[in-house]
DOBA-522485 format. One record per residue (C-alpha): x, y, z; residue in one letter; residue number from 1. Coordinates in steps of 0.02 Angstrom, whole numbers, plus 50000, padded with zeros to 5 digits. Example, Ala and Ser with C-alpha at 12.3 -4.5 7.8 and 13.67 -1.06 7.14 Angstrom:
[node [50615,49775,50390],'a',1]
[node [50684,49947,50357],'s',2]
// end
This chain:
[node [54164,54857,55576],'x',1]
[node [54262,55033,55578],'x',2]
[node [54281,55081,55764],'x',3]
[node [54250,55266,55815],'x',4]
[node [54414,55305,55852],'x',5]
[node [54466,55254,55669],'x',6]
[node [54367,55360,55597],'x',7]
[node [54410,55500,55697],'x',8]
[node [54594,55448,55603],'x',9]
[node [54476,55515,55437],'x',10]
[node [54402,55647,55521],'x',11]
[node [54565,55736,55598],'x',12]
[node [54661,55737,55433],'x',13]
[node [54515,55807,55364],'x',14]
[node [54488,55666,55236],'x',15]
[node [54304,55687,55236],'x',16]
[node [54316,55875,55199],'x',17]
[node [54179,55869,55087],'x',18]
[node [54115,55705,55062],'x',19]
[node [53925,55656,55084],'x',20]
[node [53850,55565,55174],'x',21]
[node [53826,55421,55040],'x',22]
[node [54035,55434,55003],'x',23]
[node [54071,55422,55180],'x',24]
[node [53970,55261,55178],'x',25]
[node [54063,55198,55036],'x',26]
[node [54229,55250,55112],'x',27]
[node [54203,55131,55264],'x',28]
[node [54115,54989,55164],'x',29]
[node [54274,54992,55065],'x',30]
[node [54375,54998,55245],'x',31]
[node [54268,54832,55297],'x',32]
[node [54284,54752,55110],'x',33]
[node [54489,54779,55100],'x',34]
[node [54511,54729,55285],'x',35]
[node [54424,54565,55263],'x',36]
[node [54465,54505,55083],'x',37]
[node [54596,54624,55050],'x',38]
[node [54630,54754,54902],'x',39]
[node [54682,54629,54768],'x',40]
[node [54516,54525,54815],'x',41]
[node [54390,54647,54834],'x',42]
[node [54296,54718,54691],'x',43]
[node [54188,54896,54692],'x',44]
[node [54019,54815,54658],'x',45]
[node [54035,54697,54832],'x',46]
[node [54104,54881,54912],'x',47]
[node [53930,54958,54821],'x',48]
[node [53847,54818,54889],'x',49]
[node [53902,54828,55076],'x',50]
[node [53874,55035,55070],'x',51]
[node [53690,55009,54981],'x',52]
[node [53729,55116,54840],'x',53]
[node [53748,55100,54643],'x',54]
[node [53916,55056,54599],'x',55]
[node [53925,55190,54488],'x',56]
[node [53939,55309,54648],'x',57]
[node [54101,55231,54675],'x',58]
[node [54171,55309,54519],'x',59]
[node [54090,55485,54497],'x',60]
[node [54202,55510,54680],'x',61]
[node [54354,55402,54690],'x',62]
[node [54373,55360,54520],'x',63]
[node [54436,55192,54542],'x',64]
[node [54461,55058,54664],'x',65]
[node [54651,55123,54688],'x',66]
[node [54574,55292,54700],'x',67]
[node [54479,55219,54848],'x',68]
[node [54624,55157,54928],'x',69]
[node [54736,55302,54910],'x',70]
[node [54582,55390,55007],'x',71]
[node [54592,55263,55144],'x',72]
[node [54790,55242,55159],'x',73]
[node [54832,55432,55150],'x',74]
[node [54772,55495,55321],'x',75]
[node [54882,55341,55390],'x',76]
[node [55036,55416,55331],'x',77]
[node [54966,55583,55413],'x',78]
[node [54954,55507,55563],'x',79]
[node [55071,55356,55589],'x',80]
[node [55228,55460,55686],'x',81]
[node [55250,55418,55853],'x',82]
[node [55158,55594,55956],'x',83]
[node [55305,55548,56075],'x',84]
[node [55440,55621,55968],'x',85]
[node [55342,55779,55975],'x',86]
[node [55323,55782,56172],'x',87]
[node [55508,55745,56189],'x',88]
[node [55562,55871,56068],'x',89]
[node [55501,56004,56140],'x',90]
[node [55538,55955,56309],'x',91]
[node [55732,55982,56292],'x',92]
[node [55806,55967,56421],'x',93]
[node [55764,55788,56469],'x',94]
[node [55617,55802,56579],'x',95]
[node [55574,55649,56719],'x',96]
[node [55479,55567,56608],'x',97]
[node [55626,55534,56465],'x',98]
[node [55754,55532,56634],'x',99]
[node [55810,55343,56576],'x',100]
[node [55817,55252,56402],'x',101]
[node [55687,55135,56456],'x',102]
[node [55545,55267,56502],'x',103]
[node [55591,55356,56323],'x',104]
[node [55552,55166,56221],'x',105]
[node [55403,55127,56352],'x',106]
[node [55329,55295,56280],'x',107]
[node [55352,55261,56107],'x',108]
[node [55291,55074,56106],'x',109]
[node [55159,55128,56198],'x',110]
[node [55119,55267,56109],'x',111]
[node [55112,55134,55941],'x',112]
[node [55045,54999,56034],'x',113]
[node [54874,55118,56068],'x',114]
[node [54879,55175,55888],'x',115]
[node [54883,55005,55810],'x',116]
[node [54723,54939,55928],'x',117]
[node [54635,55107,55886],'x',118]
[node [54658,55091,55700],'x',119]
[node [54673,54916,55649],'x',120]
[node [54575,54905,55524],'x',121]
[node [54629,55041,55421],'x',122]
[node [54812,54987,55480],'x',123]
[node [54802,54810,55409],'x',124]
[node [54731,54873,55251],'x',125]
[node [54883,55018,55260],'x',126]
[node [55021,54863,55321],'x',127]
[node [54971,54741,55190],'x',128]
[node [54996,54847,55062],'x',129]
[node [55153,54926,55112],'x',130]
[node [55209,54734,55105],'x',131]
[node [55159,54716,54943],'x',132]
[node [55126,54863,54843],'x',133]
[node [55308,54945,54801],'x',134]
[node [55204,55087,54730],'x',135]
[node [55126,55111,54914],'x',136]
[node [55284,55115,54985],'x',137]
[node [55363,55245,54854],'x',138]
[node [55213,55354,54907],'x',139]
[node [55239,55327,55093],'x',140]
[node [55444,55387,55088],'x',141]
[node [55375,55519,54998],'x',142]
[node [55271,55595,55128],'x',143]
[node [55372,55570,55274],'x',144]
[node [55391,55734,55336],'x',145]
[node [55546,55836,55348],'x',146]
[node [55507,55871,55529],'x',147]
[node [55488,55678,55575],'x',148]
[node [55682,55647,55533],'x',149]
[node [55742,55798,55609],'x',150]
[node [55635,55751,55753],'x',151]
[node [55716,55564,55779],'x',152]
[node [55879,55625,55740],'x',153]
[node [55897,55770,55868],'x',154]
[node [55787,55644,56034],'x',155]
[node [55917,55501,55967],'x',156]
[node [56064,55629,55974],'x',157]
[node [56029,55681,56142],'x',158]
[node [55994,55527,56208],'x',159]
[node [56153,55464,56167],'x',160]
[node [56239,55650,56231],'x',161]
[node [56169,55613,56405],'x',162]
[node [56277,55421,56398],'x',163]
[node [56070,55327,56403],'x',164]
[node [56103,55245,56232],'x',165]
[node [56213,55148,56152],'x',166]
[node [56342,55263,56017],'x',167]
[node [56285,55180,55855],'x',168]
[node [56236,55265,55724],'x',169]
[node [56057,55335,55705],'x',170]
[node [56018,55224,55537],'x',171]
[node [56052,55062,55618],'x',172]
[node [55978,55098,55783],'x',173]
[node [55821,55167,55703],'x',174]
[node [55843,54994,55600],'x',175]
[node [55818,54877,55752],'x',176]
[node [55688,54969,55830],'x',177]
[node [55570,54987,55682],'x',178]
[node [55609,54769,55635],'x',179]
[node [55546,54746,55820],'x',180]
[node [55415,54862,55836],'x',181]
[node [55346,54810,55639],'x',182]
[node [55345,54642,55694],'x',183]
[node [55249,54672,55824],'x',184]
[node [55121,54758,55730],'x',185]
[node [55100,54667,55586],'x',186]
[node [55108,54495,55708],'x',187]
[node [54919,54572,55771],'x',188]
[node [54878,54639,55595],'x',189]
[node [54908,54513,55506],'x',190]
[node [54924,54359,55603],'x',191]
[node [54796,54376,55760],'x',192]
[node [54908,54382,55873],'x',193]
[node [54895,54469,56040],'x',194]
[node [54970,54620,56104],'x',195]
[node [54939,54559,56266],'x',196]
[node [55029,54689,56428],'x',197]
[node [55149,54557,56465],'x',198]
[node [55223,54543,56284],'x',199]
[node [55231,54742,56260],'x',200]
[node [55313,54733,56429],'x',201]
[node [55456,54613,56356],'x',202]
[node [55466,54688,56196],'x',203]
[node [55521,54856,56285],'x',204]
[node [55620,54771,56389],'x',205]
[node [55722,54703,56251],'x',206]
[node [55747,54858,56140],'x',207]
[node [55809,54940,56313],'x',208]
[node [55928,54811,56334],'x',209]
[node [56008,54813,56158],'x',210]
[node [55997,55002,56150],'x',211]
[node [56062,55036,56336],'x',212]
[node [56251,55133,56326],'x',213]
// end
């Protein structure tokens, strides 16, 4: 079942701006449906069936089953850059708490780490179909903001000014973080498995010790 923080997800991008009460109930049946069978699986009369209303609702609102999704996946993309990036950005200069490489990529895992367990059910809905959909992941480049790349680009920059990371380009260090970080996540999405303290602990122990200068 949707968790209350994952529909606060909805309710902060202002998804259900709105909706009634009846479409909010077929929003998270659909959440419930696509998280346990997936998209390709599910059908709108078992998502009817789990919300308790004619399937026919479905349609006079989201259209389609893909219009359905698009409702549930947008808000992710809203929502999915680190808050970290933010906090350091306008924290210039470094500040104790970004003082060493390793505190900077504890923050950021961490800050991921609490995302995923908020959100996972929306995420694995969101994950599996960037894996599989290329048309979800044309519509995901397409809303990164401009702000997020300016945003990694300048905290990378600077980290690598102050001599606390290693002088590669952005690209490929950007590259290694995200293949260790998405494994992580879709590891627990996907493939139960933990995101127990110890692992988290390892994992940002590792990206510290290939980034370090």
């Amino acid at each position: 079942m949707l968790k209350g923080t994952e529909l606060k997800l909805f309710a902060d991008t202002h998804a259900l701006d709105g909706m009634t009460d009846k479409q909010v109930k077929i929003l998270l049946a659909a959440i419930d449906v696509f998280a346990a069978k997936g998209y390709a699986n599910a059908s709108t009369k078992e998502i009817a069936t789990e919300a308790g209303v004619a399937e026919g609702n479905i349609f006079s609102k989201f259209k389609s089953k893909r219009g359905l999704l698009n409702t549930i996946i947008q808000p992710v993309t809203k929502a999915i850059f680190p808050a970290v990036l933010t906090d350091f950005k306008e924290h210039q200069p470094l500040n104790p708490k970004f003082m060493t490489l390793h505190s900077f990529i504890e923050a950021l895992v961490t800050d991921r780490v609490q995302f995923v367990r908020d959100n996972a059910a929306v995420l694995k809905i969101f994950v599996s179909e960037v894996l599989y959909s290329n048309e979800v992941r044309v519509e995901l480049v397409k809303q990164f903001p401009e702000s997020y790349w300016h945003n990694i680009n300048q905290t990378l920059t600077q980290l690598k000014e102050n001599h606390l990371m290693i002088n590669w380009p952005n690209t490929e260090i950007l590259k290694l973080m995200w293949a260790v970080v998405g494994g992580m996540v879709v590891g627990y999405l996907l493939f139960d498995q933990t995101l127990a303290s110890q692992e988290i602990t390892h994992i940002i122990s590792a990206l510290t010790k290939a980034l370090a200068r």
